[in-house]
N, C-alpha and C positions, 0 to 999 in steps of 0.2 A: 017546926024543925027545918023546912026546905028555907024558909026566911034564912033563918038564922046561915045556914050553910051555904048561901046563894050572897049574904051579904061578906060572911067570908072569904069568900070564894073571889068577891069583888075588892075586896081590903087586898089580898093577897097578889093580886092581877096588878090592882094602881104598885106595890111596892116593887113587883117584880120589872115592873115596864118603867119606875123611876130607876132600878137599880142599871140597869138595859141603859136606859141614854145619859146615865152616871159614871157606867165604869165600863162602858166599851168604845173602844179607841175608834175602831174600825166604822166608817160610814157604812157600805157594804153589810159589816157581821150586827152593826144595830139594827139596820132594815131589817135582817135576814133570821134574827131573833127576834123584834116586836112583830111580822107577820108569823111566827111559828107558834106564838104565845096566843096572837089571837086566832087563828086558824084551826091552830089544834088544842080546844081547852084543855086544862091540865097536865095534858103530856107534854106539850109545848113548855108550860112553866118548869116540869120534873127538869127535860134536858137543859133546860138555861141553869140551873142552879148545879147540874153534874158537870156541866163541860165549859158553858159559858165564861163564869167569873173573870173579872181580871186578876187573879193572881198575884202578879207582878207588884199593883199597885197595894193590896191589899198585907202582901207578904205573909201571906198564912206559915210559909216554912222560915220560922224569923229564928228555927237553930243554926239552920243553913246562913243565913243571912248573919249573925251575928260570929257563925263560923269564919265566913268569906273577911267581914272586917276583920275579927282579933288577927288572922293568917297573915292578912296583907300586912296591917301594919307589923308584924317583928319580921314579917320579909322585905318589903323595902326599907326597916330601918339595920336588917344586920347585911343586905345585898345590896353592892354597890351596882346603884345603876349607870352603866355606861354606853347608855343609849348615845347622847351624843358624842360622847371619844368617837363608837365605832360607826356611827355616821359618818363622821368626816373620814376614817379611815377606808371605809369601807364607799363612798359615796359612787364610785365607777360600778357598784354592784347595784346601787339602789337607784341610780339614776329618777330621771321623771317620778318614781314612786316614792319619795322622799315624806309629801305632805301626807301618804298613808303613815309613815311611822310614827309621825308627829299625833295623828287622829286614832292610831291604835294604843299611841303612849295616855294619851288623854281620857279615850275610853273606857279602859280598864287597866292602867298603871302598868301596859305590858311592856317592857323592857327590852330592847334591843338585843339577840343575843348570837357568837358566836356557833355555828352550827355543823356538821356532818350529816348528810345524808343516804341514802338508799332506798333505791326506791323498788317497792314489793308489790309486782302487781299479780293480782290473784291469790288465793289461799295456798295451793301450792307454792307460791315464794314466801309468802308472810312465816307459814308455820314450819317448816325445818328453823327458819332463823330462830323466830320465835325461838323455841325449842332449846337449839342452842345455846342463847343469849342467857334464857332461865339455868341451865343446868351451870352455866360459869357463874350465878351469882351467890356471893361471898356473905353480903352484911344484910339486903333485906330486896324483897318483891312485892313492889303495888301493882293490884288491877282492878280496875274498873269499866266493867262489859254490861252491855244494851243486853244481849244474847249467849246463853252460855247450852248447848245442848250435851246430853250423856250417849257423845258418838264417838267414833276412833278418834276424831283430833280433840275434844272433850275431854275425855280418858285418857290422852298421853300428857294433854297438860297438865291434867290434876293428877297423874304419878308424878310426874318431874316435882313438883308442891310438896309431897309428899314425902320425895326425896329428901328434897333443900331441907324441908322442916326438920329432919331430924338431924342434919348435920349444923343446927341452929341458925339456922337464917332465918330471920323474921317475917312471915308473910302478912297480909293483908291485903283481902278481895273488896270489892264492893260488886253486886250484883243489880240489876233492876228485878224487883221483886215480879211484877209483871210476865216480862216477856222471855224471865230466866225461871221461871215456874216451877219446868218439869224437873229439874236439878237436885230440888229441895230435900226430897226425900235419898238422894243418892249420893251426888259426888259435895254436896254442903255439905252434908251429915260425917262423911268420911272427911272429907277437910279438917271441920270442927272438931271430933275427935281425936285427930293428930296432931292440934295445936293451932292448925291455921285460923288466923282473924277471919272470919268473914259474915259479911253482913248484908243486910240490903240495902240499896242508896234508900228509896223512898217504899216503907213497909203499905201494903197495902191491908188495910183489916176493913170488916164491913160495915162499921160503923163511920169511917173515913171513907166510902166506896167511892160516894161523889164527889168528894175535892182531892182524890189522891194517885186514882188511877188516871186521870185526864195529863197527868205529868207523869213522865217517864224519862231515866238515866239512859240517855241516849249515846253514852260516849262506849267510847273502846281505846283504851290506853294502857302501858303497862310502863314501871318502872323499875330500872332493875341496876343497885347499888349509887342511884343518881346520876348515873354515869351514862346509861343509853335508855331509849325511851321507844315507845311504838304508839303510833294513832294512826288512822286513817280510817273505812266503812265494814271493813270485815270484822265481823263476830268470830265468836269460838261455836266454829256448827262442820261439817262435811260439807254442806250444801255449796260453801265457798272456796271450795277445793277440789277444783274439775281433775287432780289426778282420781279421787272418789267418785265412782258412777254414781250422781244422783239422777239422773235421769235430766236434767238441765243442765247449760253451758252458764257458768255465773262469773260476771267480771265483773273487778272491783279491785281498788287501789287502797295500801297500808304503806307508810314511813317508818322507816328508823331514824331516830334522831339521836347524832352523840355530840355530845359539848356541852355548853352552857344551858343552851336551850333547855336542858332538861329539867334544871332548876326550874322554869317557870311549868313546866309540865306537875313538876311535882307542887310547886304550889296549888294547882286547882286542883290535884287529886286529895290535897291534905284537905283543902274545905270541902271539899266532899265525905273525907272521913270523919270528919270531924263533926257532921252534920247527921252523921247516919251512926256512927258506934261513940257505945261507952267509955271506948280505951283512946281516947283523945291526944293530939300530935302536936308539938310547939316547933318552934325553929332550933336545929342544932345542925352542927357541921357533918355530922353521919347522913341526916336524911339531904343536905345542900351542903353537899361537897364541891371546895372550891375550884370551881372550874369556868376561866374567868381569860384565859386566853385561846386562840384559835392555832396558837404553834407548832401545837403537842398533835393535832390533826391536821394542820395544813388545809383547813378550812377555807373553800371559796365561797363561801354562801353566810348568809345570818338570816335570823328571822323572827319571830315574835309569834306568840299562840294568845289566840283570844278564847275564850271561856265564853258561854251564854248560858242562861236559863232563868228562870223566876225570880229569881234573887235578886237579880242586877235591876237597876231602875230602870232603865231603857234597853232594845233589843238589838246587843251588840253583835249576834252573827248577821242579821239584815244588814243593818246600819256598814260594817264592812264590807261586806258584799258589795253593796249601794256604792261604798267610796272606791271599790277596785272597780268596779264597770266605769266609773266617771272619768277616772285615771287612764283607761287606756288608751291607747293613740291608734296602734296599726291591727292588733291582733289579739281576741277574746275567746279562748275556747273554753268552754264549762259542758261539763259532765252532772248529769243531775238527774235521781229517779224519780221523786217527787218533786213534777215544777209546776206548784200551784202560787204563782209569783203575788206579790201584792203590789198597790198601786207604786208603791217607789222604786221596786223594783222592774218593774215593766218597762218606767219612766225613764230610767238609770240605761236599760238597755235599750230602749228604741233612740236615745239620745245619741250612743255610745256609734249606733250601727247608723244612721242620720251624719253624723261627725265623719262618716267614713271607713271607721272601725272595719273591720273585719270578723263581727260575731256570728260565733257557730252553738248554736248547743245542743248537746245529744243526751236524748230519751230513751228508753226502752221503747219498741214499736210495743207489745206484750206489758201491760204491768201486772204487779203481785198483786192488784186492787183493782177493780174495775171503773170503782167512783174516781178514784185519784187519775187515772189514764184516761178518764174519760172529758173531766175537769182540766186537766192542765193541756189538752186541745182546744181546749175554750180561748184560749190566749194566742194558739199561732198565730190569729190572722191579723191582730194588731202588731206584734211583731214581724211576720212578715212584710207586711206594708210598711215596714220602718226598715227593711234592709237585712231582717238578720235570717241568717242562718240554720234552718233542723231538721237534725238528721234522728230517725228512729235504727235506732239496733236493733238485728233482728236474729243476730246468732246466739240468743239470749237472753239472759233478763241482766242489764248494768245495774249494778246497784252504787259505782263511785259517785263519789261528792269532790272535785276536783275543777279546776281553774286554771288557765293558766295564763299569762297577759304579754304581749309584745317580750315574748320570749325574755321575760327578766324577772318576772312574779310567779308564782306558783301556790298556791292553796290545796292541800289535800288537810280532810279532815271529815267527824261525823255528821257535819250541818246538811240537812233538805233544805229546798228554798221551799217551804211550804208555811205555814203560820204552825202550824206544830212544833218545827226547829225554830222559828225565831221568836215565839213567844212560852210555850209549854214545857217542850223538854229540856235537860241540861246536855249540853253538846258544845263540843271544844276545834278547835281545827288550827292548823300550822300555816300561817304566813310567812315565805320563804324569799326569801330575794338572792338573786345570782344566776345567770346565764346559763350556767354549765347545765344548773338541776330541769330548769326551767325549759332547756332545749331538750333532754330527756322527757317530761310531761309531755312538750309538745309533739313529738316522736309517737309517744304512745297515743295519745289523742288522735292525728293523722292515722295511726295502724288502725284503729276502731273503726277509724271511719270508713274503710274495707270493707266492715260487716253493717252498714248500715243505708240504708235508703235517705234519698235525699225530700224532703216536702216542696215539691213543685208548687208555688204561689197560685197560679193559673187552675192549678185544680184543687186547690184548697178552697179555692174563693166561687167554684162551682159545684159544693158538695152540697147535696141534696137536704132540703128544707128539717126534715128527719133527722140526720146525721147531728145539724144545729145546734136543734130543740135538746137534743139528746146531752150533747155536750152542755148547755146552757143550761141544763137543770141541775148537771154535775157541780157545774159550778156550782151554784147555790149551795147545794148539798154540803160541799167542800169548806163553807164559811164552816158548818159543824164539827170538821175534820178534827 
């Protein structure tokens, strides 16, 4: 019997170490699973098969996947696209960033689009608008949230729902089954009752444990009559809303987006529903209402939203990311809580800050994770030594995901630079182009950097053997993440 169990045991080890230097991109995460495999028999193979996979390549969620194509095709063929018109019209806006539109058009079919903005930073601005915005809508409301808790701003957005519903407006949630857990039994239940759609993006059950929970709907987006939109890193929680004592100071950046743009919002939220519920969405003029000029808003800005997550063939929040650090000339400020960068990306910025750039980016000094805060120290001192910039916050815990480039690009959106956002979760984020918005970002940016300590080089580079080791095992660690 030990024969028999000892030769399986070996059949099972060769399959799982061919599947290991078969389906993992990463040099680093193949090392870093065939030493876990052999290292730690059995449990080593358990976590390669829960979190490992590629995904991506494999396409296990091929509803999603065949959601995303049917969507695209009746939207680029009933949505005119007028990427190039409003390039040229618009070219004083887009300047130098020009070959991003062209690589974001080709990426994922994202379309140039006239824009309005406002920019929300903190939960206290997010949620009165918020708020607002729901209670004026007429024909229907999409949302799709990473985090949804049953707390004061929780409860006021699921009565305003409750509202709408019954003067018939059509609602429709999407939740992450995950990390919106605690809800289920309370403000879901009350939704579903009162008519409202809602569903999970990605159901978690136990017999799916290990290929289901390792992806998470990481976004936070709402749409409301196609006419204004919201994204950026705040969830529906108090904890992002310093007028609420939670006993932490939490900053963090959310957009309004009115005009066209919204259209393309509303495109990824439809293959998302369309991947998660039974009551499936096609193209019609109610849900992509024609709004196709910037007159009616006086519009200085356009922009384009990319989409990521498992579906797509290649890792389009990196990969843009990667092409906005390459792009900038004079000035790089990114805001990021999780920067567990990977090789193209470190490459993209040390390049960036080498060339002269002026790249800054800021961390939480404090993360919500200790492995994550302890890993993405693992990286200053190459970056340093290339020029750039970091600063840790320390009046809090940052939780934005924002960009902004030689004061004419801007990115706010729910992408980590970590392999989580650019390989695992579904997460979306706005590409903005125009000066005016983009001098706003960098304003707020500058004000943070008030509450933040700067990483003197000279003592980064004398931190005691300890401190190192420490970081450097995180890292490892982090290939898991």
């Amino acid at each position: 019997m030990e024969i028999i169990c000892l030769i399986a045991y070996v059949l099972l080890l060769v399959y799982t170490v061919l599947r290991i230097l078969l389906d993992t991109d990463s040099t680093p995460k193949t090392l870093a699973y065939l030493l876990l495999v052999f290292l730690i028999p059995g449990i080593g193979i358990i976590v390669y098969f829960a979190f490992g996979i590629n995904y991506r390549h494999r396409k296990t969620d091929s509803r999603a996947y065949e959601a995303q194509r049917a969507i695209d095709t009746d939207f680029l063929k009933e949505i005119d696209d007028t990427t190039l018109e409003l390039l040229e019209s618009h070219r004083n806006l887009i300047g130098h960033f020009e070959p991003l539109v062209h690589f974001l058009r080709g990426l994922g079919q994202e379309f140039l689009a006239p824009v309005r903005l406002s920019l929300l930073v903190n939960g206290e601005e997010k949620f009165p608008e918020v708020l607002r915005v729901l209670e004026k809508a007429e024909y229907f409301i999409h949302m799709e949230y990473y985090a949804w808790e049953n707390d004061v701003r929780g409860n006021q957005i699921k009565e305003v729902l409750l509202n709408k519903v019954k003067e018939g407006v059509k609602i429709r949630v999407l939740y992450d089954d995950f990390a919106s857990s605690k809800i289920k039994k309370n403000i879901v239940r009350e939704l579903e009752k009162a008519g409202v759609l809602i569903h999970p993006k990605i159901r978690v059950k136990l017999r799916q444990f290990a290929n289901r929970l390792n992806h998470r709907d990481h976004r936070k987006i709402i749409i409301v009559d196609g006419k204004a939109g919201f994204v950026g890193g705040i969830n529906i929680s108090d904890r992002y809303d310093n007028s609420i004592d939670t006993g932490l100071y939490w900053r963090d950046t959310h957009v309004k987006v009115e005009g066209a743009l919204v259209n393309s919002l509303q495109r990824h939220f439809i293959v998302s529903w369309n991947s998660s519920a039974p009551e499936g969405l096609s193209f019609s003029e109610v849900l992509f209402p024609g709004i196709k000029t910037d007159s009616q808003y006086g519009i200085a800005t356009v922009g384009q939203m990319v989409a990521g997550g498992p579906i797509y063939p290649v890792s389009n929040i990196m990969l843009s990311y990667m092409r906005i650090f390459t792009l900038a000339r004079e000035r790089l400020y990114i805001t990021n809580p999780y920067f567990i960068p990977n090789e193209s990306i470190i490459n993209a910025l040390c390049q960036a800050a080498i060339s002269g750039v002026d790249v800054r980016i800021m961390v939480p000094e404090k993360s919500d994770s200790a492995i994550v805060g302890a890993a993405s120290r693992y990286y200053f001192k190459e970056l340093l030594n290339a020029g750039v910039r970091i600063f840790l916050y320390k009046k809090g815990f940052v939780h934005a995901k924002t960009v902004v480039a030689d004061t004419g690009l801007s990115v706010v959106g729910t992408a980590n630079m970590d392999i989580r956002s650019f390989d695992l979760n579904f997460e979306i984020m706005s590409v903005l182009y125009g000066k005016e918005f983009a001098l706003q970002m960098e304003t707020m940016f500058l004000n943070d950097l008030e509450d933040c300590s700067e990483v003197i080089p000279e003592e980064w580079y004398s931190m005691g053997i300890g401190k190192r080791l420490v970081y450097a095992v995180a890292r490892l660690i982090s290939a898991f993440l």
